[in-house]
N, C-alpha and C positions, 0 to 999 in steps of 0.2 A: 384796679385789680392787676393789670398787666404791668403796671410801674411796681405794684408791692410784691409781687409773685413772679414776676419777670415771662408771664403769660396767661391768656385767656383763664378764668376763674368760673366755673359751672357750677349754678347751683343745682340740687337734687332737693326738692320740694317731696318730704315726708309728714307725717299723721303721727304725732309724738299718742294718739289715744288720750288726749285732754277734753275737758268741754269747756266749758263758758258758765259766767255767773247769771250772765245774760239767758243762759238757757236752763239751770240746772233748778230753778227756782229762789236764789237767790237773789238776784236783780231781777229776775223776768223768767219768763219759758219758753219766750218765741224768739231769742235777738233779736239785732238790728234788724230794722226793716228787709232791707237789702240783702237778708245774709241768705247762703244756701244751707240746705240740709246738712251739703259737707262743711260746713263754719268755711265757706271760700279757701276751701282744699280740693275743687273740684278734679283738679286733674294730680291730686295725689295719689300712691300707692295705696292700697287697704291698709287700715289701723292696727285687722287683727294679725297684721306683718309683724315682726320684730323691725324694732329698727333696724338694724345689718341688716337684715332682708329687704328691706324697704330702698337702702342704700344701694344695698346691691343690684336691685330690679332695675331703678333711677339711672345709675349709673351706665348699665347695660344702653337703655335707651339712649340717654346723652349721647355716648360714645359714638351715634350712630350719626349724631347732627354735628358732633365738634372734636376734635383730636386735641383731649389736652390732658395732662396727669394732676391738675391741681380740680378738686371738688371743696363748696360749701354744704354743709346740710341745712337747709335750709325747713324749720321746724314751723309750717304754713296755716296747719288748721287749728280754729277753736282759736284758744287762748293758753298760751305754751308758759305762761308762768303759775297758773291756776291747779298746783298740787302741792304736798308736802317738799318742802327742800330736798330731803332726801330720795324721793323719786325724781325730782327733774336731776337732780346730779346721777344717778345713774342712768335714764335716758340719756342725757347729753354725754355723760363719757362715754356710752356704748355707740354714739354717733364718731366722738374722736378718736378710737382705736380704729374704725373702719378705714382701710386704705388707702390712701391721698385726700384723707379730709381734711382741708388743711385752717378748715374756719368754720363756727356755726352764726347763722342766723336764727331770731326769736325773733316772729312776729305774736305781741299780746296787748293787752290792754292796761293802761297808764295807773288804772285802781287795781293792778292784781301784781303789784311790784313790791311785797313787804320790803320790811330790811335786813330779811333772812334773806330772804330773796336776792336782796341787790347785793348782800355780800358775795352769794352764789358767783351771779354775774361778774362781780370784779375778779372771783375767783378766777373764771373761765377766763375773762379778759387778758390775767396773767399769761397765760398758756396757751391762747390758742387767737388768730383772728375772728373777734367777734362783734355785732353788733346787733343792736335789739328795736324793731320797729313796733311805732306806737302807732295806732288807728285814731288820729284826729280827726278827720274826714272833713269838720268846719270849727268854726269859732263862734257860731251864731248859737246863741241858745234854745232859739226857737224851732231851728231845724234840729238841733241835738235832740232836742225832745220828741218831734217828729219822728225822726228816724230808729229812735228808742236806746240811743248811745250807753244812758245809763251811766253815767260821771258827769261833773263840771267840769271847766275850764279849769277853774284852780287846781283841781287834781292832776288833770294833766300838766301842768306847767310845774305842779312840784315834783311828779315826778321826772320828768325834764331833767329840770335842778339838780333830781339826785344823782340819774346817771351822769349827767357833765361833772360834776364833783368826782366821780370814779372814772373818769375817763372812758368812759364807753359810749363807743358809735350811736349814733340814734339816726333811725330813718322814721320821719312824719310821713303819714300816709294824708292823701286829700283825694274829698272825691268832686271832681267837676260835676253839674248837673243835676243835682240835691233839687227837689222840689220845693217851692219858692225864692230860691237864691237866684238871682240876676249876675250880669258880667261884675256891679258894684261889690257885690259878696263876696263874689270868689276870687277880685283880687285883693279884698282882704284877707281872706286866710291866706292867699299867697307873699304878702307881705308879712303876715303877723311872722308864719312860717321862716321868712328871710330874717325877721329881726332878731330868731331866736339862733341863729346862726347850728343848726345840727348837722351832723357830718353828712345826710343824706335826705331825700324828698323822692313819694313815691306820688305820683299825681295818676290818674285815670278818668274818667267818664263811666257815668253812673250805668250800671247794667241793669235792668229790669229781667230778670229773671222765672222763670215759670217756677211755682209751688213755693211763692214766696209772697212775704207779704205786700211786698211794694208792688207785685202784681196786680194783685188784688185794689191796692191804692189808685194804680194807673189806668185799671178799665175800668174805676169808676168816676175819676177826677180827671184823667187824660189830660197831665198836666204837661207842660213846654219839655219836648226833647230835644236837645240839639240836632244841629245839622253836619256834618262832615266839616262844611268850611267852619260854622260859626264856632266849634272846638280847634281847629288846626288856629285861628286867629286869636282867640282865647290863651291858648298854649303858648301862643309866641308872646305874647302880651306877657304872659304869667313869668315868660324865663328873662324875659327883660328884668322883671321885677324881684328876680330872684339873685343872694349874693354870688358871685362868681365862682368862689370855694364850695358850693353847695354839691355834693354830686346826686347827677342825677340817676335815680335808678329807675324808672319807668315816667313814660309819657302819655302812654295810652295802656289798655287792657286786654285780656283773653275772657270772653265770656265763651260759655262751653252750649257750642253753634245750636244742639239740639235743645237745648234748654235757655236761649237769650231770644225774646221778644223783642226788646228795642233798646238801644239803635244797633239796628244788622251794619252800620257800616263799621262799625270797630272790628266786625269779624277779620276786614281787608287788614292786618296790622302794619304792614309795610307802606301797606298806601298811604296810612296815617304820618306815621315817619316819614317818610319820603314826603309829605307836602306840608309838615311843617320846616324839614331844612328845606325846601323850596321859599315858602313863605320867608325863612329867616335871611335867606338870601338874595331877598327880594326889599326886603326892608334896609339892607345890608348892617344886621344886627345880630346880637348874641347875646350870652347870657350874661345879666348883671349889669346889662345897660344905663339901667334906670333908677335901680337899686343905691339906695343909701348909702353915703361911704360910712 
């Protein structure tokens, strides 16, 4: 961000007022296992905001952590491709007249990408910094199903396809910690991930969350949670395995303190950071070590 903008880039995480097929009775009514009530927009603005408003609020806050004039909006909850064309085009342009937005981000799901849709996206891509993140979370079908994903592989991977064909950023989402997946799983999807070369990878640890259903799943199966180290080891592992060109955009997560059951240590996020470049410095490695040429 600093090399393309010639400085620090903030995003502003808003409520574009979308929901999900996963919730709306379309695929399902409850989403992903995992998900919150706010479709993991927990620490967003209210929906019944305008966007400007939302922007504006965002904004204010930021200003207060970072001194910079360049903002993304960054379009967080639900599933931000999941309406007629013509409303997300005017959401998203009332996001880029707002004052030093100078890029949007879409975080949605890989089946709610028409080719109305993706011509939108190249539209945007013209004009503005853009890119669009996909919730893969794994590659395993069986936790797909588990966790109530709601798409196949193929579908993701075509949609993949279509945005590289338009040249549009794509950030994979993965979630470390998925119930049944061992260290062997999860460096598969860290590989599948590298070999797909996308311009970005969002990785975290699984949050169990109160008034959700994984909740629910985990006071009655109390299945394997990581440990602090045995994710800070994993991570390092993962970015070995991961291509060079990848950029990283998260390594660890924000669960929202009153609402996350386990693991409280994500809450530390610094700590987390701070001992994985400890660990990597200790291996004396980095990312794309290990990684395929």
């Amino acid at each position: 961000m600093k090399d393309f903008f010639g400085e620090k880039a903030i995003k502003l995480s808003i409520d574009g007022g979308f929901t999900c097929p996963n919730r709306d009775g379309t695929i399902g009514v409850r989403g992903c296992i995992f998900c919150s009530e706010r479709g993991s927009g927990d620490f967003n603005s209210e929906s019944c905001k305008s966007i400007s408003e939302q922007i504006n609020e965002q904004r204010e806050i930021m200003s207060r952590k970072w001194k910079s004039s360049t903002y993304i909006a960054y379009f967080q909850s639900y599933t931000n491709t999941y309406d007629t064309v013509e409303n997300l085009r005017k959401k998203f342009n009332e996001a880029l007249i707002c004052e030093n937005i100078k890029g949007i981000a879409i975080a949605t799901r890989p089946d709610c990408i028409s080719e109305e849709v993706l011509e939108l996206l190249a539209e945007l891509n013209e004009k503005t910094f853009l890119w669009v993140e996909l919730g893969l979370q794994t590659i395993n079908n069986s936790t797909a199903n588990l966790i109530r994903r709601g798409y196949s592989l193929d579908v993701f991977e075509k949609t993949a396809k279509m945005l590289k064909t338009k040249n549009i950023r794509t950030v994979i989402h993965l979630i470390m910690g998925l119930p049944g997946e061992d260290r062997e799983q999860m460096l598969k999807n860290i590989s599948y991930v590298s070999a797909l070369r996308p311009w970005g990878v969002k990785i975290h640890m699984l949050h169990i969350l109160q008034n959700t259903d994984l909740a629910k799943f985990y006071l009655n199966t109390h299945f394997n949670v990581m440990s602090h180290d045995e994710y800070v080891e994993l991570i390092c592992d993962s970015l070995e395995l991961l291509n060079e060109d990848i950029v990283i955009h998260r390594l660890t997560g924000d669960g929202k303190k009153s609402d996350l059951i386990e693991p409280r240590w994500t809450l530390n996020k610094l700590k987390v950071l701070s001992d994985i470049d400890k660990e990597l410095k200790k291996r004396n490695s980095l990312q794309g070590k290990y990684a395929p040429l």
